[in-house]
C-alpha positions as CSV (number, residue, x, y, z in Angstrom):
1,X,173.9,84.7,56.3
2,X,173.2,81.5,57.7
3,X,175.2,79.7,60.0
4,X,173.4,76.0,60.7
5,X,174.5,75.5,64.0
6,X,171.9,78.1,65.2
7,X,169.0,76.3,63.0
8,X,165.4,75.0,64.3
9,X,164.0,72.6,61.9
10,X,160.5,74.0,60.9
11,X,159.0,71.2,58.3
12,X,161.0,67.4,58.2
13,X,161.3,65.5,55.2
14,X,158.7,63.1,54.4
15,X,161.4,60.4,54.4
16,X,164.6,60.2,55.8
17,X,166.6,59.3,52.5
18,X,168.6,61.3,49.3
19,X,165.6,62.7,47.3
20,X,163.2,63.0,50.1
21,X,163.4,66.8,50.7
22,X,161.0,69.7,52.7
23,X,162.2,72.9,51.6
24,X,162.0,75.4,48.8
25,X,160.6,78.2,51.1
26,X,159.0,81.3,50.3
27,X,158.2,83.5,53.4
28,X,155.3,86.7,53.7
29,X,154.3,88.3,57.1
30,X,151.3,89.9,57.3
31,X,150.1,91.4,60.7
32,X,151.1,89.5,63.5
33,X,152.1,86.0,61.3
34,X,154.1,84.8,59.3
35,X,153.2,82.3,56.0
36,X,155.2,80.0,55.0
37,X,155.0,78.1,51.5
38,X,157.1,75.4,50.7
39,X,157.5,72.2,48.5
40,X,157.4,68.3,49.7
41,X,159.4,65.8,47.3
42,X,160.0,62.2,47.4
43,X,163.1,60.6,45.5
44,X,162.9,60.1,41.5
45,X,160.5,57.2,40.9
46,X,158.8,57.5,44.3
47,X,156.8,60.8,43.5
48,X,159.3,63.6,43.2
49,X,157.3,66.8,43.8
50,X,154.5,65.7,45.0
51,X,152.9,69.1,46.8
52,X,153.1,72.6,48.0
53,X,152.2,74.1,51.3
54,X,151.1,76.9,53.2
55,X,151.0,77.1,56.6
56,X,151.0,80.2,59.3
57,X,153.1,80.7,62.5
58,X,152.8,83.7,65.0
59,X,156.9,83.4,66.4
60,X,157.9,82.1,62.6
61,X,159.4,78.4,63.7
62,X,155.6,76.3,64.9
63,X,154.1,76.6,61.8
64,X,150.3,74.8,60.8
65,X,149.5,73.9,58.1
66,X,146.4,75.8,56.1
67,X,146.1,75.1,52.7
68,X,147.8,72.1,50.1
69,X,148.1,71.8,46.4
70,X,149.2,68.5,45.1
71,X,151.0,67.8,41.6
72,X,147.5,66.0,39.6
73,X,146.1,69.7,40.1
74,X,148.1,71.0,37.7
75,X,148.7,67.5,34.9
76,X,152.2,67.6,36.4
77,X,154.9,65.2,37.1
78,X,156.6,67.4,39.8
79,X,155.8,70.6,41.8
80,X,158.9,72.4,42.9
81,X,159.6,76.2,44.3
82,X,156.4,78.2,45.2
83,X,156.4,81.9,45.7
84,X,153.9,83.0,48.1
85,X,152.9,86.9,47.4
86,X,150.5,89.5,49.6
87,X,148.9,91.6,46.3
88,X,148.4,95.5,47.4
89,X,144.5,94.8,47.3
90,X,144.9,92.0,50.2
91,X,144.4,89.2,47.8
92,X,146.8,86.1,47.7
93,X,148.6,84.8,45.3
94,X,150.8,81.4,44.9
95,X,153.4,81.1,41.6
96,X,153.6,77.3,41.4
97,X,156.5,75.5,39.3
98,X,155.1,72.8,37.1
99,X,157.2,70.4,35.5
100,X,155.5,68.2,32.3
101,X,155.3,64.7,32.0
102,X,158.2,62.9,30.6
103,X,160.2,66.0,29.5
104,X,162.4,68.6,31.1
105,X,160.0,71.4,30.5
106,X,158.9,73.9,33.2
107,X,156.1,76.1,33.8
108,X,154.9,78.5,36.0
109,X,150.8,78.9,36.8
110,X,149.5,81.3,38.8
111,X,146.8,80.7,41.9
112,X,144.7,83.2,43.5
113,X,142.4,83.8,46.0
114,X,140.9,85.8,48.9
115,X,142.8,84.0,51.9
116,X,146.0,82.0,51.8
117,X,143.7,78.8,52.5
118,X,141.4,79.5,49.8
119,X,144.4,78.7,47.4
120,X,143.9,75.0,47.7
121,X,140.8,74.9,45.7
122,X,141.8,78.2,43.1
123,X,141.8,77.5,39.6
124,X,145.6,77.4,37.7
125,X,146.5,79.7,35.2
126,X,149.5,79.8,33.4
127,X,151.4,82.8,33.4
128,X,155.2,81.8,32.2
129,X,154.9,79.2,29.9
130,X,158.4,79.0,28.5
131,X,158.6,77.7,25.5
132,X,160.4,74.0,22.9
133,X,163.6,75.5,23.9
134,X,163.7,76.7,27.5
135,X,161.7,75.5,31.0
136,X,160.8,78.4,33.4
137,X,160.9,77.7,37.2
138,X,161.5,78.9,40.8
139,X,160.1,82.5,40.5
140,X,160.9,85.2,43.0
141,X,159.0,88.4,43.1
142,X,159.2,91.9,44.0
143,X,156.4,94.8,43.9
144,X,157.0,98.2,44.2
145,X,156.2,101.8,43.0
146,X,157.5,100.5,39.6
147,X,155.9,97.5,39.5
148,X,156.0,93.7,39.3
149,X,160.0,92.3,39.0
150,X,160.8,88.8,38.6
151,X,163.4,86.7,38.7
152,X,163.0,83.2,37.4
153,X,165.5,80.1,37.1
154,X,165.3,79.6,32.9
155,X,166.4,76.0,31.9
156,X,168.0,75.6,28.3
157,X,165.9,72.1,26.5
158,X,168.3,71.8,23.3
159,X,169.7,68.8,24.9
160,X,168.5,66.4,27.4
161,X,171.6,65.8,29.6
162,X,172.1,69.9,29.5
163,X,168.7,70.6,30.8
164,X,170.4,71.7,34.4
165,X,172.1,74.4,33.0
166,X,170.3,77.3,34.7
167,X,170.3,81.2,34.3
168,X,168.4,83.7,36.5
169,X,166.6,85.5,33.9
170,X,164.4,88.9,34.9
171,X,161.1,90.2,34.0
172,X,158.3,92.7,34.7
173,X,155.0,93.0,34.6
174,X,152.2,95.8,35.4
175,X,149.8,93.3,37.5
176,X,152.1,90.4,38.2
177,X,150.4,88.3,35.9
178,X,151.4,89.4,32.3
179,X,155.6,89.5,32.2
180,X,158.0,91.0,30.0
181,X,161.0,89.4,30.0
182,X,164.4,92.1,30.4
183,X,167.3,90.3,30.0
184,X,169.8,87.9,32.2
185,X,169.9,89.1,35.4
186,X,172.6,86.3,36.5
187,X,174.7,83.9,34.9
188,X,177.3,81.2,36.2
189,X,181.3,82.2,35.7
190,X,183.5,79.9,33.9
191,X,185.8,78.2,36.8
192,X,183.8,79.4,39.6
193,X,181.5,77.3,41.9
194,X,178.9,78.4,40.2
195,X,179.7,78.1,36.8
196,X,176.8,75.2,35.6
197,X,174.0,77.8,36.9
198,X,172.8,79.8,39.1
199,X,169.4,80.7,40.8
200,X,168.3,84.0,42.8
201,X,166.4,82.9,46.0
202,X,165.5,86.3,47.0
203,X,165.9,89.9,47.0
204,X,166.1,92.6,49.3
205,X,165.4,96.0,48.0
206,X,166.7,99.1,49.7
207,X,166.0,102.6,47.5
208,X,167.5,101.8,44.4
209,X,169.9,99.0,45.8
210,X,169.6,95.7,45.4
211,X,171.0,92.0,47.2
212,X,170.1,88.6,46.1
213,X,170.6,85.0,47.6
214,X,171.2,82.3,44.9
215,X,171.9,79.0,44.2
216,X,175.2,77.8,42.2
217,X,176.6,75.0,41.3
218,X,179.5,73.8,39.6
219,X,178.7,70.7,37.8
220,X,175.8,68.4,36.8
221,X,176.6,66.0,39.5
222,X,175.9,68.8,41.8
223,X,172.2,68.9,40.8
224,X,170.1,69.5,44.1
225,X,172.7,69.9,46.2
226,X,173.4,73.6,45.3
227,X,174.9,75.9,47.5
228,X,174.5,79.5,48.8
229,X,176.2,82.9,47.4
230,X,175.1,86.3,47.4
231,X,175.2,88.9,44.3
232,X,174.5,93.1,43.8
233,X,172.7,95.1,41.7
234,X,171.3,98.8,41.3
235,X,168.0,100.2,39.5
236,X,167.8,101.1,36.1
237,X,166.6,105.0,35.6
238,X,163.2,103.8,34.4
239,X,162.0,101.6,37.4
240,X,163.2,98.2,36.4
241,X,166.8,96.3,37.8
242,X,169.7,95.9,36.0
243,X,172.5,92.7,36.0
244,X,173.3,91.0,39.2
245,X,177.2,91.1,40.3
246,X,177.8,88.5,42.2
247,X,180.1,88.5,45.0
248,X,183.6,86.9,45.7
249,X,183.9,84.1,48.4
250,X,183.2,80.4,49.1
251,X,179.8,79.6,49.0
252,X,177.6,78.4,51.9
253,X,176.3,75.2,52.6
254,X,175.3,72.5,54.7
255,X,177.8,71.0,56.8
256,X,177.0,67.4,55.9
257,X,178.1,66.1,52.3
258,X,177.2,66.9,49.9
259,X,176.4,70.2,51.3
260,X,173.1,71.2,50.0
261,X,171.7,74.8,51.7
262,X,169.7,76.8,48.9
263,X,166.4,78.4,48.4
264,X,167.3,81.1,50.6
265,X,164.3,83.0,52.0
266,X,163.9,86.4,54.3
267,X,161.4,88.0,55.8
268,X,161.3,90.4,58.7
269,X,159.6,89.7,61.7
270,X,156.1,91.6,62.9
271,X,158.3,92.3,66.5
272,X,161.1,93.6,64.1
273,X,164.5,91.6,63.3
274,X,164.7,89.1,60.9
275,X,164.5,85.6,60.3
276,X,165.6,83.2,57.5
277,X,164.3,79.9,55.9
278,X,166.1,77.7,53.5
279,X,166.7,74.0,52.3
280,X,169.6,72.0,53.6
281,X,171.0,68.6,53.3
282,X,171.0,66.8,56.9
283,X,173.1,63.6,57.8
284,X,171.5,61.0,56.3
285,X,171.1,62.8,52.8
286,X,167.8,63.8,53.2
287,X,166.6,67.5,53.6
288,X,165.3,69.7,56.3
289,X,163.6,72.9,56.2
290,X,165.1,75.1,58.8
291,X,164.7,78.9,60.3
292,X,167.0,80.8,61.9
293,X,167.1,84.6,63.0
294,X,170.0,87.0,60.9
295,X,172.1,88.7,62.8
């Protein structure tokens, strides 16, 4: 669980305002470093999403840059939470949220390549679509001896000022490219903090045992500023993961109004431990990227 006050910043915002946000981390070791892909976003009518990167660290907080995709690769107006994924045949793999011009669709395409800075020039190919009625963003993934799992952030579009509304809906797929969706995996709950939607951020998977991080939030108002909970689950007897239950308690967040900490990620180290990276609103509105080791 975080805690902030034992936080290193690991990428600043690219301006020092509300709306100007580095963050939305997704975290892989391999060997001896870790990867790091995250999302840069100016304020609305400056840019908004306007790239992700990935960049490598050998003690997970110094982190360079290797590779960048930018939002006019894609015919997008945004660019917002990228999954970074290791494939079991050593390729790389980077599930890119795309919003479309002048609605409040989402996609999700799909980049691949031989090295994590070979993504910067791989071709998109779109691999959750969604659909006139719903917008499909901020995939997490999981592969195991079942399979591909997913967890995606699925947007109702009936109506323009609903559009927030969120659900984590689930999915799997035999080669992480073609899904079949299974169901809600997480809903918000009348009266609670996170009762105008919710978003899984990641999972941990032990045997047939399963935690998530998401992101909740109460009202409209509270859009981008979500805060932290955590939520159980358990395997279904043919491979796949049933509904998340999500856990009693206050939520986490930043200590500076209006208390943005989401897009929970965690790896664990190549010395052993582990380390987490999320999104979290700093002083002057604006949002950091910070790490810190779990205890």
């Amino acid at each position: 669980m975080p805690r902030w006050d034992e936080s290193t910043v690991v990428v600043d915002p690219p301006g020092d305002e509300p709306g100007a946000w580095s963050g939305a981390p997704s975290a892989v070791v391999d060997g001896d470093a870790v990867y790091l892909a995250y999302r840069l976003r100016l304020p609305i009518g400056e840019g908004r999403g306007i790239a992700n990167v990935i960049a490598r660290s050998t003690d997970g907080v110094s982190f360079t840059a290797i590779a960048e995709v930018g939002k006019d690769a894609f015919g997008a107006e945004s660019l917002e939470r990228p999954a970074l994924v290791r494939t079991p045949e050593g390729r790389w793999r980077l599930y890119v949220s795309v919003a479309t011009p002048g609605t409040k669709h989402w996609r999700v395409d799909l980049l691949e390549a031989a090295t994590p800075e070979a993504l910067a020039t791989a071709t998109p190919v779109t691999v959750l679509a969604g659909d006139e009625t719903v917008g499909v963003k901020d995939p997490v993934l999981h592969l195991d001896e079942h399979g591909w799992h997913l967890w995606a952030s699925v947007h109702p579009l009936e109506s323009w000022d609903d559009a927030d509304r969120m659900t984590t809906e689930y999915a799997t797929s035999p080669d992480g490219v073609h899904w079949t969706w299974r169901g809600t995996a997480l809903a918000g709950r009348p009266g609670q903090w996170d009762a105008r939607g919710v978003r899984v951020s990641s999972v941990q998977v032990e045997g047939d045992t399963i935690l998530a991080a998401y992101d909740g939030r109460a009202t409209a108002g509270e859009n981008w500023e979500e805060r932290t909970g955590f939520a159980r689950g358990h395997r279904n007897p043919d491979g796949s993961f049933g509904e998340l239950t999500a856990e009693e308690g206050e939520p986490l967040g930043s200590p500076h109004a209006p208390n943005g900490l989401r897009y929970l990620s965690l790896v664990t180290m190549p010395a052993g431990g582990q380390r987490l990276y999320y999104e979290a609103t700093r002083a002057d509105g604006a949002h950091d990227l910070s790490t810190e080791l779990a205890r």
